[in-house]
C-alpha positions in Angstrom: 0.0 0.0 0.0 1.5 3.3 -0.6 1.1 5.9 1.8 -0.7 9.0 -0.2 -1.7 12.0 1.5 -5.2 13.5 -0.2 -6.9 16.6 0.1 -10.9 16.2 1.1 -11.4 17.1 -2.6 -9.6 14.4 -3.9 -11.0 12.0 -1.6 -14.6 12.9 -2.7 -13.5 12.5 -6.5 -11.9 9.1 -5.7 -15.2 8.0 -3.3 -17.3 9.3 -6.4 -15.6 7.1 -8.7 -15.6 4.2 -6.1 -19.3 4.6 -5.8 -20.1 5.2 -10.0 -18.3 1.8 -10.1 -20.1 -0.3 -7.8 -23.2 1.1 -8.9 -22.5 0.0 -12.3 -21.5 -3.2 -11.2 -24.9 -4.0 -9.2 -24.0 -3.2 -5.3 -27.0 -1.6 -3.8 -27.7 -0.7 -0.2 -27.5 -3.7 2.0 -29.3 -2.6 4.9 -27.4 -2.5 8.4 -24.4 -4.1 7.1 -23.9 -1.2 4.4 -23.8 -2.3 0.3 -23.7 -5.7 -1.0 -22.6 -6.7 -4.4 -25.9 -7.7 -5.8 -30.0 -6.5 -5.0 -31.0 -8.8 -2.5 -29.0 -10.6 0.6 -29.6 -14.1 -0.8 -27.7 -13.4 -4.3 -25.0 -11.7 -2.7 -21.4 -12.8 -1.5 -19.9 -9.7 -0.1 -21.1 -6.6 2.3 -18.7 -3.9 2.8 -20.0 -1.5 5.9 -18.1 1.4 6.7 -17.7 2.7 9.8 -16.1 5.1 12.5 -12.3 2.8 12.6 -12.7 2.1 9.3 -14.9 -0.5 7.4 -16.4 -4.1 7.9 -16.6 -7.1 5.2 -19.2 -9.9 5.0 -18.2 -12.9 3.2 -20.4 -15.7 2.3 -20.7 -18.6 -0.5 -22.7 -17.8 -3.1 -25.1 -20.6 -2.8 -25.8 -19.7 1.2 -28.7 -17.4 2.0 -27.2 -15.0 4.4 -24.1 -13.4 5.8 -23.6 -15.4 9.3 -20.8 -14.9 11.6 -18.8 -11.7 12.3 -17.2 -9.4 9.9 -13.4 -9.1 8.8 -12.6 -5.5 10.4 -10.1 -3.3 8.5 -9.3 -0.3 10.1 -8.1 2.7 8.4 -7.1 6.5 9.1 -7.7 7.7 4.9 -10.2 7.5 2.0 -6.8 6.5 0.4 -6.3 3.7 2.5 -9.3 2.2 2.9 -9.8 2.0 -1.1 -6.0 0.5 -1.5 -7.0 -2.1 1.4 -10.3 -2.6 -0.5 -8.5 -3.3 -4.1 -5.7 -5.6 -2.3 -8.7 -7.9 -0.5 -10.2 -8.5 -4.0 -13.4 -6.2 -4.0 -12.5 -3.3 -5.9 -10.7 -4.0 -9.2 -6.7 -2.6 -9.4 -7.5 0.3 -11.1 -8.3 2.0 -7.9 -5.1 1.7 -6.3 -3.0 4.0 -5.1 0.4 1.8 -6.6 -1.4 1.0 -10.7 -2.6 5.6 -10.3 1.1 5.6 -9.5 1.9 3.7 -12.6 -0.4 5.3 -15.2 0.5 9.0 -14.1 4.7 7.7 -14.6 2.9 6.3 -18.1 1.0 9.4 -18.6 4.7 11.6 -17.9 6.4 9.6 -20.2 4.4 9.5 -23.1 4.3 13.2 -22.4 7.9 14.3 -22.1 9.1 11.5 -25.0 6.8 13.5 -27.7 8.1 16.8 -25.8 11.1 18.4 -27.8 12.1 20.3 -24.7 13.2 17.3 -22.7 16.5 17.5 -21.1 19.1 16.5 -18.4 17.9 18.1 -15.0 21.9 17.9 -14.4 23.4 19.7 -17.3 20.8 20.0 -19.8 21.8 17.8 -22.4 18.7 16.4 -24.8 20.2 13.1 -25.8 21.2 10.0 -24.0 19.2 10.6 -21.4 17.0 7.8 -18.6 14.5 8.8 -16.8 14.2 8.8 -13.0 10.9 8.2 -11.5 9.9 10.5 -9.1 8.7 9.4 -5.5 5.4 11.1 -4.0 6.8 10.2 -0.4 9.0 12.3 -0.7 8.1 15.0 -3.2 11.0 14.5 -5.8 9.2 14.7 -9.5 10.3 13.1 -12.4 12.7 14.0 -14.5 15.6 13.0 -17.0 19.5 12.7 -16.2 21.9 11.2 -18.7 24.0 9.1 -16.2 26.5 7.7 -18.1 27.9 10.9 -20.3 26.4 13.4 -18.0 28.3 16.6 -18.1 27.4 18.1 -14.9 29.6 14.7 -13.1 32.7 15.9 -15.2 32.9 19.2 -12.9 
C-alpha cells in the first residue's frame, strides 16, 4: 500500500468514482451491514459497511442465503487507505489503487515528455542519451531526465 496524503477534494472524487463503479456493477444498499454486491441478501457474496475505525466485510458462499458470523474489520485512518485495502482484499478492481494511479501517471509523464522536444538533463541540460528517473510522491521529488552515463554536470 502506498502511503498518499489527499486533500478532502480528492478524496470525494476518488469515493465518487468508487461509488459510479459499484453502482454499475450491481452493489445496492444492503441494509445494516452497508452495500452488497448484488439486489437482494440471498444473491450476494460480499457486504462492505463502513464505519467510524474504518470498514467491515461480510463474506459468504454464493449458494448460502445469508451473511452469518462476524465481519473481517479493516481499520483505516484515509479515503486512500481504505480503497487501496479494499483493491488488495479483491473487492475493488486494481485500477483503484494507489500503486497502478502511481503507474499510469509515470505512463502518462512519459508518453508526455518522450513527444516533448524540450526534454533534457535536470543535471546539465543535455537532450540526448538521457533515462528517466521516477519520481517518488513520499518524498516529493518529480520526475525528471539525467543522462547518467555521459552526464556533463559529473565531469565538474
Amino acid at each position: 500500500m502506498t502511503n498518499t496524503v489527499t486533500t478532502s477534494t480528492e478524496d470525494r472524487r476518488l469515493l465518487a468514482e468508487v461509488h459510479r463503479w459499484a453502482r454499475i456493477q450491481g452493489w445496492r444498499a444492503g441494509g445494516w451491514r452497508g452495500y452488497q454486491n448484488a439486489q437482494f441478501e440471498d444473491k450476494a457474496t460480499v457486504t462492505v459497511r463502513p464505519n467510524e475505525a474504518g470498514f467491515q466485510v461480510w463474506r459468504k458462499d454464493a449458494d448460502a442465503l445469508f451473511f452469518t458470523g462476524q465481519p473481517t474489520e479493516y481499520p483505516t485512518a484515509t479515503v486512500r487507505e481504505a480503497i487501496d485495502i479494499l483493491v488488495a482484499i479483491g473487492i475493488l478492481p486494481p485500477a483503484f489503487s494507489s500503486a497502478y494511479r502511481l503507474g499510469r501517471s509515470d505512463g502518462a509523464f512519459i508518453a508526455n515528455v518522450e513527444t516533448n522536444p524540450d526534454r533534457k538533463c535536470a543535471a546539465c541540460g543535455a537532450t540526448s542519451g538521457l533515462t528517466l528517473l521516477p519520481g517518488n510522491p513520499l518524498t516529493g521529488i518529480a520526475n525528471q531526465w539525467l543522462c547518467w552515463g555521459t552526464c556533463k554536470a559529473a565531469t565538474r
